[in-house]
N, C-alpha and C positions, 0 to 999 in steps of 0.2 A: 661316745660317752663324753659328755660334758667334765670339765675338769674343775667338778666343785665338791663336796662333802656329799651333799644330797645326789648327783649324778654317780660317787665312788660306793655309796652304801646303800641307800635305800629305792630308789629306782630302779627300776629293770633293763638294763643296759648290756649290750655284747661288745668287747674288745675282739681284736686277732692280730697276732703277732708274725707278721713275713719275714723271712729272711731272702733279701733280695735286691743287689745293688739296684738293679735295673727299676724298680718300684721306689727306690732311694730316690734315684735320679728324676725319677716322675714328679715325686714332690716335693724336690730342692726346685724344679722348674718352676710349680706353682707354688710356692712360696719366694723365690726370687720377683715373680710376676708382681706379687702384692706388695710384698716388703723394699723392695729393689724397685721396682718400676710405678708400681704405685697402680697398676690396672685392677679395677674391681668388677665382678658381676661381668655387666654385656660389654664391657672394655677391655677384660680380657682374653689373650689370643685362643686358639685350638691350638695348641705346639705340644701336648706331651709326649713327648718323644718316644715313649715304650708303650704303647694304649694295650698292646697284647704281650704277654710273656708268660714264659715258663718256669714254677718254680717247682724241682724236686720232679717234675713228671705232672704236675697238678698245672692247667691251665689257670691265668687271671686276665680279667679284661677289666681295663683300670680307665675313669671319668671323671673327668670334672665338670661342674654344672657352674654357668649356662654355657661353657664355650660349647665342650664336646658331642650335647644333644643325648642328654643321658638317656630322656624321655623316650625316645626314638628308639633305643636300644631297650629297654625296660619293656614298652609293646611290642618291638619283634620277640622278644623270649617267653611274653605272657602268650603272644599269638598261635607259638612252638606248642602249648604245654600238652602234653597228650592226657596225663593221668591226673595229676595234682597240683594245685594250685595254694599255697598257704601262706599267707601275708600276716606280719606285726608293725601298725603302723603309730607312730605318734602323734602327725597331723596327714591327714588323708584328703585332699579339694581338688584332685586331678579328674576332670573328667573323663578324657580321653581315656587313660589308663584303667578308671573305673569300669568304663564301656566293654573294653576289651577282655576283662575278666570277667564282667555278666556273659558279653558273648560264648565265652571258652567253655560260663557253667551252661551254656546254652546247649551246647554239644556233645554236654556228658561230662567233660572234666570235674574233678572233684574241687570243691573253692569252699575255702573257710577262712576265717581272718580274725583276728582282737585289733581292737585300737583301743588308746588313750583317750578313758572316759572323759575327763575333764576338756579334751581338745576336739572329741568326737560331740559332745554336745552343745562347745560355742564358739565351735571356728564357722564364719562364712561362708557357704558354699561345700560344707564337708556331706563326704560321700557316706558317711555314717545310716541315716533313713536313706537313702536311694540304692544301696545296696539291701538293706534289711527288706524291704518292701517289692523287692526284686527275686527272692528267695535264695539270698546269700547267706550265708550260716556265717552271720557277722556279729562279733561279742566286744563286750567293753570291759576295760581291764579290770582285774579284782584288784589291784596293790594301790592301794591308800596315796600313796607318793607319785607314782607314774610309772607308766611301761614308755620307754622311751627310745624302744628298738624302732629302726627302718628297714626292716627285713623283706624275703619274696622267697621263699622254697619252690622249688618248682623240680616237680618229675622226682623228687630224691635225689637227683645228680648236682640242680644247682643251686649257688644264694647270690643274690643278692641282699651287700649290705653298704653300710657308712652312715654317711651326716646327710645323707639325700631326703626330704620328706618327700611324700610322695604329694606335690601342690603345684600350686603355678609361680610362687616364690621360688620353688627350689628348682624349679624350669628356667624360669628366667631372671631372676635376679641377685639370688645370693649365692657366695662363691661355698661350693660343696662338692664331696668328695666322695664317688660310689666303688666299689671293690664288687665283681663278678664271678665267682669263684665254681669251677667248675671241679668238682670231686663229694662223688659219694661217703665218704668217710666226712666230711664239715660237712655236707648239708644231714648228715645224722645226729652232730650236735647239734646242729640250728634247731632240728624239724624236734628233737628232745625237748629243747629250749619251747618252742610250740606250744609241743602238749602239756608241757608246766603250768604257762601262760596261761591254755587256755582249759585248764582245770580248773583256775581260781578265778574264773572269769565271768563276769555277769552276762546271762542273754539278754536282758531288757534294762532299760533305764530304772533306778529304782525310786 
């Protein structure tokens, strides 16, 4: 969630609140990197010192983009997906990743998705018609102002979220920050959060 008026009220945006020095520690590092050293984007290091931790019994796998290779991780778990597949994206130009989930609806997986109309129909290179044309069950958001989620539900078990778009800027150049959250209980809110979404959601451009 962006920290402006429009990002706290009217947008569609998800927080989540950790309690977890160890996750502390993660982003005192990348924040010393930028603020303190001044590394941005592809000059800064891979060093986060906790990428896996446990909070409460609930596994996290913690990234930052570009050092850590979020992209890499984000395909191997699309790759995993046995059942379900459900994506909320803001800006969506990742090919690779797009690939991966045609593939997965290749096999049977279930795959559905909303993006952000206004980004789904004038970003360069977005995977908006090559997913729909592909027989993706892919929608463009109903909310006036913006869905501004970078979500990935997968299986019911997992989410991926953060500031990650799912692009080749958020691959390789802008400093971004993904959360992996492995518990059945959050991806029940997320996948809630979903079908809200994608109730009031257009299937076609209008």
């Amino acid at each position: 969630m962006n920290f402006t008026l429009i990002g706290s009220y009217p947008n569609d945006n998800n927080l989540i609140q950790v309690r977890s020095s160890q996750l502390v520690q993660n982003y005192l590092f990348e924040f010393g990197e930028m603020f303190l050293d001044h590394q941005f984007g592809s000059a800064s290091p891979a060093n986060t010192p906790n990428p896996i931790l446990n909070v409460d019994g609930t596994q996290l796998e913690v990234f930052f983009s570009p050092d850590d290779g979020t992209i890499k991780r984000l395909i191997e778990l699309v790759q995993d997906a046995k059942d379900e597949i459900l994506f909320m994206a803001f800006s969506f130009t990742d090919d690779d990743l797009a690939q991966v989930i045609l593939d997965r609806a290749t096999e049977g997986v279930i795959v559905a998705g909303v993006l952000d109309k206004s980004q789904a129909l004038s970003n360069t290179g977005g995977e908006y018609t090559h997913l729909l044309e592909n027989g993706i069950d892919v929608r463009l958001d109903g909310n006036q102002y913006g869905m501004h989620h970078k979500v990935i539900i997968i299986d019911k078990r997992i989410v991926v979220t953060g500031s990650y778009n799912f692009s080749n800027n958020a691959r390789t150049r802008n400093d971004e920050n993904t959360l992996i959250i492995h518990s059945p209980q959050i991806s029940r809110l997320y996948r809630d959060e979903f079908i809200r979404v994608w109730g009031i959601a257009q299937e076609s451009p209008e």
